[in-house]
MIMARVO-123284 format. One line per 2 residues: their letters; for each residue x, y, z of C-alpha. Coordinates in steps of 0.5 Angstrom, whole numbers, plus 2048, in hexadecimal, padded with zeros to 3 digits. Layout:
residues N
a) X,Y,Z ~ ... .
***
This chain:
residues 455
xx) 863,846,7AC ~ 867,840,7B0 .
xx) 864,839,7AE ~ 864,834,7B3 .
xx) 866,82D,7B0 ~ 866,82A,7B7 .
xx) 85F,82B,7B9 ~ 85D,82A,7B1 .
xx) 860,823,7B2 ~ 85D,821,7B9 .
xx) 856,823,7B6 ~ 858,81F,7AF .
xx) 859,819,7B4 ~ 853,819,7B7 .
xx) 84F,819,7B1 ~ 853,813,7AE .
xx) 853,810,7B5 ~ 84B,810,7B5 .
xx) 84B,80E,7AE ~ 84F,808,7B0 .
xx) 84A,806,7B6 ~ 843,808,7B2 .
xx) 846,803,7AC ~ 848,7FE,7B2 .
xx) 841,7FE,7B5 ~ 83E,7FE,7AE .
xx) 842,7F9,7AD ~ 841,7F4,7B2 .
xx) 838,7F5,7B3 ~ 838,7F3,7AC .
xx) 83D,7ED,7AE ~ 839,7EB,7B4 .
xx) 832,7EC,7B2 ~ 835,7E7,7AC .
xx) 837,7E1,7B1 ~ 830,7E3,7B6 .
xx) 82B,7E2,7AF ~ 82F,7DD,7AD .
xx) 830,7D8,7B4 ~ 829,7DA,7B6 .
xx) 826,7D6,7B0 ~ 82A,7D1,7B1 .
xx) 829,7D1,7B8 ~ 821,7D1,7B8 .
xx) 822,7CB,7B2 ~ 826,7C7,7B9 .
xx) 821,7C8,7BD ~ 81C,7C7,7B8 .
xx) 81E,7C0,7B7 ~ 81E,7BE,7BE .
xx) 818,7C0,7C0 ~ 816,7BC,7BB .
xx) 81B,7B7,7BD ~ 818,7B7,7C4 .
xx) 812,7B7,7C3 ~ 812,7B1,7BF .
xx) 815,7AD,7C3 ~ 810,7AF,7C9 .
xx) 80A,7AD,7C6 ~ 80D,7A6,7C6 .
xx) 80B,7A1,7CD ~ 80F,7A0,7D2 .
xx) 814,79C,7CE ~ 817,7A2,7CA .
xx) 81B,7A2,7D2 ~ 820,79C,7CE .
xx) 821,7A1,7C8 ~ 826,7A4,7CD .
xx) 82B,7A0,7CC ~ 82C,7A0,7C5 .
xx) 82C,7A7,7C5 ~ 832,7A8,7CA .
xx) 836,7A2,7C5 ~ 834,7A5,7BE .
xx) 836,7AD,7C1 ~ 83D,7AA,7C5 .
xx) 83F,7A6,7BF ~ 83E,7AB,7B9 .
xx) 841,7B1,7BE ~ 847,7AC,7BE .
xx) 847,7AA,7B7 ~ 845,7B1,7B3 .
xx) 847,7B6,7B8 ~ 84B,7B4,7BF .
xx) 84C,7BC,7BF ~ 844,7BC,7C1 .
xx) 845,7B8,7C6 ~ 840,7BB,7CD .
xx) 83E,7C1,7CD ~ 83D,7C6,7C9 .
xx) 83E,7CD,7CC ~ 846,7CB,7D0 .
xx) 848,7C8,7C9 ~ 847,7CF,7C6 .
xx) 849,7D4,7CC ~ 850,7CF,7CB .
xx) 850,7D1,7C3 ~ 850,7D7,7C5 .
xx) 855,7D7,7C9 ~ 85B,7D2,7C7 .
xx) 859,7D0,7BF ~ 858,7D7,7BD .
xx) 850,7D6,7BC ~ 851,7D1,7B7 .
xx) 84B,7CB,7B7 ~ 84B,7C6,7B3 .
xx) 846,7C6,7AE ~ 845,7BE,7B0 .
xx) 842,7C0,7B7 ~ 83B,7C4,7B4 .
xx) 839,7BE,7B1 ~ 83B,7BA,7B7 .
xx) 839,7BE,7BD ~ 831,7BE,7B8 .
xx) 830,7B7,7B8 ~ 833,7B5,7BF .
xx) 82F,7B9,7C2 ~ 829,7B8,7BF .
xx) 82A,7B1,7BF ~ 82C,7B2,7C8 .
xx) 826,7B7,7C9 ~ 821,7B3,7C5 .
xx) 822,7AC,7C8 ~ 822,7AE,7CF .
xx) 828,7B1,7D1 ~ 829,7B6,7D6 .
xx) 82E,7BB,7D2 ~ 82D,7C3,7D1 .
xx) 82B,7C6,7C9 ~ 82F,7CD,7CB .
xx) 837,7C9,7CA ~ 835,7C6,7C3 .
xx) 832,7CC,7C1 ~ 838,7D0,7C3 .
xx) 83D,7CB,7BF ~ 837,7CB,7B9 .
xx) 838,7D4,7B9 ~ 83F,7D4,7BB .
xx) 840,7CF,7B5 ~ 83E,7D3,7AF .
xx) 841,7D9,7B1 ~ 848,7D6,7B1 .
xx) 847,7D2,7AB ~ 845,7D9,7A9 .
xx) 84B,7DD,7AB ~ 84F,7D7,7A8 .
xx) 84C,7D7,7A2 ~ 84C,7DF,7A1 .
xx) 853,7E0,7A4 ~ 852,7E4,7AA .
xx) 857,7E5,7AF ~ 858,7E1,7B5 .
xx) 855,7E7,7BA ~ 850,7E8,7B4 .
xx) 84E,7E1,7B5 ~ 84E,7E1,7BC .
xx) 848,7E6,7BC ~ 845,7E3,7B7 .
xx) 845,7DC,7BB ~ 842,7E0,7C1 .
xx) 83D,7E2,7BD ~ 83A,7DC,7BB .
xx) 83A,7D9,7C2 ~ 837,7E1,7C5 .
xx) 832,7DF,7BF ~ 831,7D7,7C1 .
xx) 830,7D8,7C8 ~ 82A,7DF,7C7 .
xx) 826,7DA,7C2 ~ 827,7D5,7C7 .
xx) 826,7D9,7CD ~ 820,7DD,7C9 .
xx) 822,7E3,7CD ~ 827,7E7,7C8 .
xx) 82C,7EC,7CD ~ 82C,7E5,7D2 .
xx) 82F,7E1,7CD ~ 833,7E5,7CA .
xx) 836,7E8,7D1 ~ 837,7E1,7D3 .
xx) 83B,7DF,7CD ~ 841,7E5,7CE .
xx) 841,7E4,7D5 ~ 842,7DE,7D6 .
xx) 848,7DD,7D3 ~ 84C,7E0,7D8 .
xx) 84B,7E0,7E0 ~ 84C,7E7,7E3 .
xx) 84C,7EB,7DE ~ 846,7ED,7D8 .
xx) 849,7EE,7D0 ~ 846,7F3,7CF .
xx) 849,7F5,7C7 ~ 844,7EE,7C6 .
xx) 83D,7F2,7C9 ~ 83B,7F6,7C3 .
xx) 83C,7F1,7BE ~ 83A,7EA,7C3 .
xx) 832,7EE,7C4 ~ 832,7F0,7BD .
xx) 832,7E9,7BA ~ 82E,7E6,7C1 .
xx) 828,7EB,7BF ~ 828,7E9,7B7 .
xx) 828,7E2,7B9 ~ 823,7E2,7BF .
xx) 81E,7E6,7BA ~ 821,7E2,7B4 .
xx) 81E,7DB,7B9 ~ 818,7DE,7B9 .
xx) 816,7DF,7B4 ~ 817,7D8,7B2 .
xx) 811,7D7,7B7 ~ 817,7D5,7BE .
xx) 812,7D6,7C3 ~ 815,7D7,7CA .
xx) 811,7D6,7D1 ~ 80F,7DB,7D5 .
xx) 80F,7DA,7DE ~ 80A,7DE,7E1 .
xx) 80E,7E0,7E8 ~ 80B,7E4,7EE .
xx) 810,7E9,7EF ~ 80F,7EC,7F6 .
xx) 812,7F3,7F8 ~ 819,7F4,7FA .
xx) 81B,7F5,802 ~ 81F,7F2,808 .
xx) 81B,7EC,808 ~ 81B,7EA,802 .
xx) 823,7EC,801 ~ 825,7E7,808 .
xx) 822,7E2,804 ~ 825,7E3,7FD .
xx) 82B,7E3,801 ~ 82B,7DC,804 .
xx) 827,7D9,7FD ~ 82E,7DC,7FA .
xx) 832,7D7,7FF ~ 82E,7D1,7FE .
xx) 82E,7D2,7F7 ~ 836,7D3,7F7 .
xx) 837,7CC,7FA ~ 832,7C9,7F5 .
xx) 837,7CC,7F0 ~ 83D,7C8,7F2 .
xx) 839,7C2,7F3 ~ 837,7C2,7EC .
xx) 83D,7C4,7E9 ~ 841,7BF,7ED .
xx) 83C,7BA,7EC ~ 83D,7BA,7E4 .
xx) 845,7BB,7E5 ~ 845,7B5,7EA .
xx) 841,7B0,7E5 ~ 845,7B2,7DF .
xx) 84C,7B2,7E2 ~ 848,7AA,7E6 .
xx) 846,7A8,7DE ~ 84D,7AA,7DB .
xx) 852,7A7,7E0 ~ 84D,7A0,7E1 .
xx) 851,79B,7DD ~ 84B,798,7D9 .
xx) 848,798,7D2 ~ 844,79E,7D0 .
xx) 83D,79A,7CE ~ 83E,797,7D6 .
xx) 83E,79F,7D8 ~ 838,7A0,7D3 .
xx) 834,79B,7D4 ~ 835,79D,7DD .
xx) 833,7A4,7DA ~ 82D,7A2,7D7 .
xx) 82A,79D,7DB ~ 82A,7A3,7E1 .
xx) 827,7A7,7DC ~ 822,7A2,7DA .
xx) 820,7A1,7E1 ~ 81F,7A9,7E3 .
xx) 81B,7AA,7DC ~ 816,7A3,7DE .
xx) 815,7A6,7E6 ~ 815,7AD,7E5 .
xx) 813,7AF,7DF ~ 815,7B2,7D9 .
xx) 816,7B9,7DC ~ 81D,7B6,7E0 .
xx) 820,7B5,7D9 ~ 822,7BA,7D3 .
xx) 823,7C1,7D4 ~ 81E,7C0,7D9 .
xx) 81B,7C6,7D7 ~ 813,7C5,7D8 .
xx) 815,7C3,7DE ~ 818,7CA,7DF .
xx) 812,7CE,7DD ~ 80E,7C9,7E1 .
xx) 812,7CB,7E8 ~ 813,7D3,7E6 .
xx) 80B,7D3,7E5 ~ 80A,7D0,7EC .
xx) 80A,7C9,7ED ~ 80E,7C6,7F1 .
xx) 812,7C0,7F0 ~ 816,7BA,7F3 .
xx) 81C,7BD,7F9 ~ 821,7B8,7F5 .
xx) 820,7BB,7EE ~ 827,7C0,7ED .
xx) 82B,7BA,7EF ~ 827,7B5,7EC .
xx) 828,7BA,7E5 ~ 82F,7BB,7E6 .
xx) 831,7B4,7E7 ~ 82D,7B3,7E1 .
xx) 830,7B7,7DE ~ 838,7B5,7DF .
xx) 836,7AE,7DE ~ 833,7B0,7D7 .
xx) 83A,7B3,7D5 ~ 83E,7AE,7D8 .
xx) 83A,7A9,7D5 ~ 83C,7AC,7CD .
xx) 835,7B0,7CC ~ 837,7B7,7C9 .
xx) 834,7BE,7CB ~ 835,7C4,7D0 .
xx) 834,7C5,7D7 ~ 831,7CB,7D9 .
xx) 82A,7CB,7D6 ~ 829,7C4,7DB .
xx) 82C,7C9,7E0 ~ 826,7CD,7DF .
xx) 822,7C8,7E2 ~ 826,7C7,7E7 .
xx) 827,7CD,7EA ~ 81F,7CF,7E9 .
xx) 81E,7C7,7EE ~ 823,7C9,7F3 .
xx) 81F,7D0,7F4 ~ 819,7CB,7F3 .
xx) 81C,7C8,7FA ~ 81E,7CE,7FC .
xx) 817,7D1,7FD ~ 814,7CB,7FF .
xx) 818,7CA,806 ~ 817,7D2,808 .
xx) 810,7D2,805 ~ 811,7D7,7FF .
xx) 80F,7D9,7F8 ~ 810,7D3,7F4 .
xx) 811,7D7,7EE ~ 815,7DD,7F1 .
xx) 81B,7D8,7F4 ~ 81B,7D3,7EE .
xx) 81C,7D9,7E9 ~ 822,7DC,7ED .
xx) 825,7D5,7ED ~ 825,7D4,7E6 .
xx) 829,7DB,7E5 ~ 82D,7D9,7EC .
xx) 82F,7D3,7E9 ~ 831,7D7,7E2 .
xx) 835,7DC,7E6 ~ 839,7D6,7EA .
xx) 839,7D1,7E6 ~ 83D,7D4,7E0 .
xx) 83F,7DB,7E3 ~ 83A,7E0,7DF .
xx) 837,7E4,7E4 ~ 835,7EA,7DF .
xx) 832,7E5,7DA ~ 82E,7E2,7DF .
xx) 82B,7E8,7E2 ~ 829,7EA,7DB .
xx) 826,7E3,7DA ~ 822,7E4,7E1 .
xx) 81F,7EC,7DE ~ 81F,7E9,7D7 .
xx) 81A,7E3,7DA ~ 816,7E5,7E0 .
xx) 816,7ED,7DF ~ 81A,7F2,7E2 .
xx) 818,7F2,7EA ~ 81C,7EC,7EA .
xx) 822,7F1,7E9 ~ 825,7F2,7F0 .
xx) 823,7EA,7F1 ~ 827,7E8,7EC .
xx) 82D,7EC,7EE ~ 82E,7EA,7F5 .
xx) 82D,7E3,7F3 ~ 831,7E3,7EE .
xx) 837,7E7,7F0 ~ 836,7E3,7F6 .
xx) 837,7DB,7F2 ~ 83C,7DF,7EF .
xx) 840,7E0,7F3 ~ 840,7DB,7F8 .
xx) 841,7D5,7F4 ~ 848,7D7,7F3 .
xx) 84C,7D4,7EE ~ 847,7CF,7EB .
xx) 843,7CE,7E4 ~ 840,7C9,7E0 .
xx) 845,7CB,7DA ~ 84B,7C9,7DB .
xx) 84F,7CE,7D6 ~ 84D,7D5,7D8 .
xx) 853,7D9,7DA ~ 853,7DD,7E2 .
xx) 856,7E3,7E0 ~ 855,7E5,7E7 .
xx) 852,7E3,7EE ~ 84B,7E4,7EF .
xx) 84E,7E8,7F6 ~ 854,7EB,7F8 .
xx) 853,7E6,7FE ~ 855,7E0,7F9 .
xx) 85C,7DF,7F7 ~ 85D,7DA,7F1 .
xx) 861,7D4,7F2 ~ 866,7D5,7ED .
xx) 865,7DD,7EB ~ 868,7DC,7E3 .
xx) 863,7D6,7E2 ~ 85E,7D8,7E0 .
xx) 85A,7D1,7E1 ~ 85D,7D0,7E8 .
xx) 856,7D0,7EB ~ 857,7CE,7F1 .
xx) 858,7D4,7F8 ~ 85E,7D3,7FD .
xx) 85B,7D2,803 ~ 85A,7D8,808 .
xx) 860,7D6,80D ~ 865,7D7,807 .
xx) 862,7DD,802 ~ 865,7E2,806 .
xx) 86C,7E0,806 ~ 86B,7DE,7FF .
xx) 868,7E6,7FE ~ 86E,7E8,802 .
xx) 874,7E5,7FE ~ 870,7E7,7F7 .
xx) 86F,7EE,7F9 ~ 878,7EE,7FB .
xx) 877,7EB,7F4 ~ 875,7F0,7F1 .
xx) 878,7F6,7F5 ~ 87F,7F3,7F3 .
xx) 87D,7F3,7EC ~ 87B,7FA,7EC .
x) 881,7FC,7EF .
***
């Protein structure tokens, strides 16, 4: 009898290979659903207190509107003095970690990115809850990896895991949020090593949030049957809201670069923010400040809303910013989108809720360059037949805002169609396209390029 040692070994190597992933999957649900309990609860605490915070501020008379000020001077000079690092918002500050500072965030930031933002929200200042919470996660679990050990690439998954985690307890929605954190690092390409352990802490921190009483709100929408019509006209909301994308994302390009290159003192900016903010608060309420988000909820149910309202928001917004508060940009997002939709309907005499709650994830989509978590938002939300809604409106938004996004920071790994050619195809941030006239010489001369290499 000859004994084959050939396939013995081959079989032996399996075995052992199978061995190594089991422990590497049992190894990172347990290291995942740590970081998910673990910035869950500090999460629900975040929001605990600026729900308390707000709250309070909103029983006042109408002179609470002059506390803006000292809100956007308190959060700009203790980012500057404790924590410059924690400076704008959140999320592109974390993408950037990730990226060039091998996921190391300094421990000032946590605190920091708490107090002023807080202290921006509860005043009046029109900022979002899901930077600060993201930077709040993805904090710890640095300052875990660093106090541990860990590896720089076991460091990086355990950062992505904090935010995946942050963003599904802010989202109340566990596969968006986590999706959103994995996809939205790189654009043109989904990390999918990430995707086990990103859904495993973004369900444990969602279930951890509620069952520390995080209530979400619910839109009841009335979703119509799928066919040609409604398609043509998914299609053409798809444009509208691909140019009402580009103009939020330049509006707070615009005015942040404007309120760095304006030679003035810092309390001159602050005090200008502040009095726009003061103004939009006394003429238009309270719903056009903050998150925004009960105006959201108010426009996903039905109600419509003034026909300015996304541009006003994200002025708003950008002001807010350039004038030292501290927050994110993508819940404010969500209102936007939902108020362009708003409009949308109104001019072509539609449902209110239906195109408001397709704006909201179009501008998810367009806004940041994350279809995918924006189409399990929209199902996540509003049910699955919104399913084919949301791809279309989604993809579409995607792909036609181009190069754009509110976060500066991530990485384009490849165009979003063959059609586009990068400026400089070894930089990875040269955002802007070449124009048609001279694409095809430029995709000729690479292609000689690369056949003379080959050669």
């Amino acid at each position: 009898m000859v004994f084959d040692y050939k396939n013995k070994f081959k079989l032996s190597q399996k075995h052992k290979n199978d061995e190594i992933q089991l422990i590497y999957v049992l190894k990172w649900l347990v290291l995942s659903m740590f970081a998910g309990a673990f910035t869950g609860a500090l999460i629900r605490l975040f929001l605990w207190s600026l729900e308390i915070g707000i709250k309070y501020v909103k029983s006042l008379p109408d002179w609470r509107y002059l506390l803006i000020p000292f809100g956007l001077f308190i959060a700009y000079y203790t980012i500057k003095l404790f924590a410059p690092e924690a400076a704008g918002h959140g999320t592109d500050k974390v993408i950037s970690a990730i990226h060039y500072r091998a996921s190391r965030i300094s421990a000032k930031v946590v605190p920091a990115k708490i107090f002023t933002t807080f202290i921006t929200l509860s005043t009046g200042g029109v900022v979002g809850t899901e930077g600060p919470s993201v930077q709040i996660g993805s904090g710890f679990m640095s300052w875990i990896a660093l106090l541990f050990k860990l590896s720089a690439h076991e460091r990086k998954k355990f950062v992505i895991c904090g935010a995946s985690a942050a963003l599904a307890a802010v989202f109340g929605d566990p596969i968006a949020g986590a999706i959103f954190g994995v996809e939205v690092l790189f654009v043109g390409e989904f990390f999918y090593p990430m995707l086990l352990q990103a859904i495993s802490s973004g369900v444990v921190s969602w279930l951890v949030c509620t069952k520390l009483g995080m209530v979400y709100p619910k839109a009841s929408i009335v979703i119509p049957s799928f066919n040609y019509t409604t398609l043509f006209i998914t299609i053409f909301a798809s444009i509208f809201f691909t140019f009402v994308c580009m103009f939020h994302i330049k509006c707070v390009e615009k005015i942040g670069e404007l309120a760095k290159s304006w030679n003035v003192a810092q309390p001159i900016k602050t005090m200008i923010a502040a009095v726009a903010l003061i103004f939009s608060g006394y003429y238009f309420g309270d719903d056009i400040l903050r998150t925004g988000e009960e105006g959201l909820f108010s426009i996903l149910n039905g109600n419509a809303c003034p026909w300015y309202y996304f541009a006003l928001k994200s002025f708003l917004l950008a002001i807010t910013l350039a004038g030292g508060g501290s927050g994110g940009v993508l819940t404010p997002t969500f209102f936007i989108g939902a108020s362009a939709g708003c409009l949308f309907a109104q001019i072509f005499g539609l449902d209110i809720g239906l195109y408001s709650a397709l704006g909201f994830i179009a501008c998810v989509a367009g806004a940041v360059n994350t279809p995918m978590a924006a189409i399990f938002l929209g199902i996540g939300m509003f049910g699955a037949p919104i399913a084919p809604y949301a791809a279309i409106v989604c993809l579409i938004t995607y792909v036609l805002v181009g190069p754009r996004s509110l976060y500066s920071t991530q990485i384009l790994v490849r165009p979003k169609s063959d059609a586009f050619v990068l400026a400089e195809p070894n930089n990875t941030h040269s955002w802007n396209y070449k124009p048609r006239k001279f694409r095809n010489k430029f995709m000729k001369k690479r292609h000689f390029k690369t056949n003379k290499n080959n050669q």
